[in-house]
C-alpha positions in Angstrom: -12.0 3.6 -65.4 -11.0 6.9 -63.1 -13.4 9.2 -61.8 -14.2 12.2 -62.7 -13.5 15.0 -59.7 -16.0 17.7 -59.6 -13.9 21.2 -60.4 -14.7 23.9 -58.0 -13.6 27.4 -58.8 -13.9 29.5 -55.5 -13.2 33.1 -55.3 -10.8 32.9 -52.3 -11.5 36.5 -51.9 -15.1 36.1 -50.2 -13.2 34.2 -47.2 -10.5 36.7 -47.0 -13.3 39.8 -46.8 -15.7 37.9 -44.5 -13.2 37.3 -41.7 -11.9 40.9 -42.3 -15.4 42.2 -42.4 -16.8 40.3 -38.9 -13.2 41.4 -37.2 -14.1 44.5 -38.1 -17.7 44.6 -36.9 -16.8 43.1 -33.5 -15.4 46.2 -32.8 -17.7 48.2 -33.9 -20.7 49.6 -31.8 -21.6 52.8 -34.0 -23.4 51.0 -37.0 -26.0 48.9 -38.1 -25.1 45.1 -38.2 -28.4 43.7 -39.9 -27.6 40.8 -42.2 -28.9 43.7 -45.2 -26.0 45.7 -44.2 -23.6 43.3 -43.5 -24.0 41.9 -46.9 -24.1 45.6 -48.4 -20.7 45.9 -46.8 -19.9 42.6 -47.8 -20.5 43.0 -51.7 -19.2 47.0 -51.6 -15.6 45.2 -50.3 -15.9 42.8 -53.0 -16.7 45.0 -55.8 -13.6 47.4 -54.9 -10.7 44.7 -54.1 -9.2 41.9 -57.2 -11.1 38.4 -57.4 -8.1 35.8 -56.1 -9.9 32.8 -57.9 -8.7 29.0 -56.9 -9.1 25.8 -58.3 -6.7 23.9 -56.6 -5.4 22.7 -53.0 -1.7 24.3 -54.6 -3.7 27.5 -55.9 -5.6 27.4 -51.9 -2.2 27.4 -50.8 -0.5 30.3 -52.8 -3.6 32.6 -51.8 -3.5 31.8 -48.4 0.6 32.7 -48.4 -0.5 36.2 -50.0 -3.3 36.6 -47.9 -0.5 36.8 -44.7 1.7 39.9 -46.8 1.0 43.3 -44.9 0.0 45.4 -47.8 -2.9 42.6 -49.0 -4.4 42.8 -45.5 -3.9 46.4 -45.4 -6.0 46.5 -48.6 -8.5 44.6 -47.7 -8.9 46.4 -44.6 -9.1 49.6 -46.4 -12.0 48.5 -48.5 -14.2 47.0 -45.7 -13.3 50.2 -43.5 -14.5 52.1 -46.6 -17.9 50.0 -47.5 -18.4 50.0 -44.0 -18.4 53.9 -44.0 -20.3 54.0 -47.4 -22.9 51.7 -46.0 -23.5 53.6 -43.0 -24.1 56.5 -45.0 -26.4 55.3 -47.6 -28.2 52.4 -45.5 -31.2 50.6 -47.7 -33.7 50.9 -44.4 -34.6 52.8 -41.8 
């Protein structure tokens, strides 16, 4: 009888943004860095850059190959430099 292995779908994504996103705060000294706005940035990102869902170590690997092209950093960059901006403008406390 074989086991059953649990299936995890992950969106890859949420790594890719989170290691952007705390890159980017590190050098950052000109905005709030509460975990409210953190995760306001965090889901802003998310909502404006194209799920990279995996299920597999073979699909963990593919993503992680794209993740190293120039243009998907650059686009992930972009967004987290643009929810960061959008955050600071329109932050949910005082």
């Amino acid at each position: 009888m074989t086991e059953k292995k649990e299936i995890i779908i992950k969106n890859y994504m949420e790594d890719i943004v989170r290691k952007n996103l705390n890159e980017q705060l590190e050098k950052r000294d000109d905005l709030c860095k509460c975990e409210l706005c953190k995760n306001d940035i965090f889901a802003y990102s998310l909502n404006h850059l194209p799920p990279k869902y995996v299920v597999t170590d073979k699909g963990h690997i593919y993503t992680k190959l794209q993740e190293m092209e120039f243009q998907f950093n650059a686009d992930v960059t972009r967004e987290v430099l643009k929810a960061i901006e959008f955050v600071k403008k329109n932050k949910r406390h005082e």
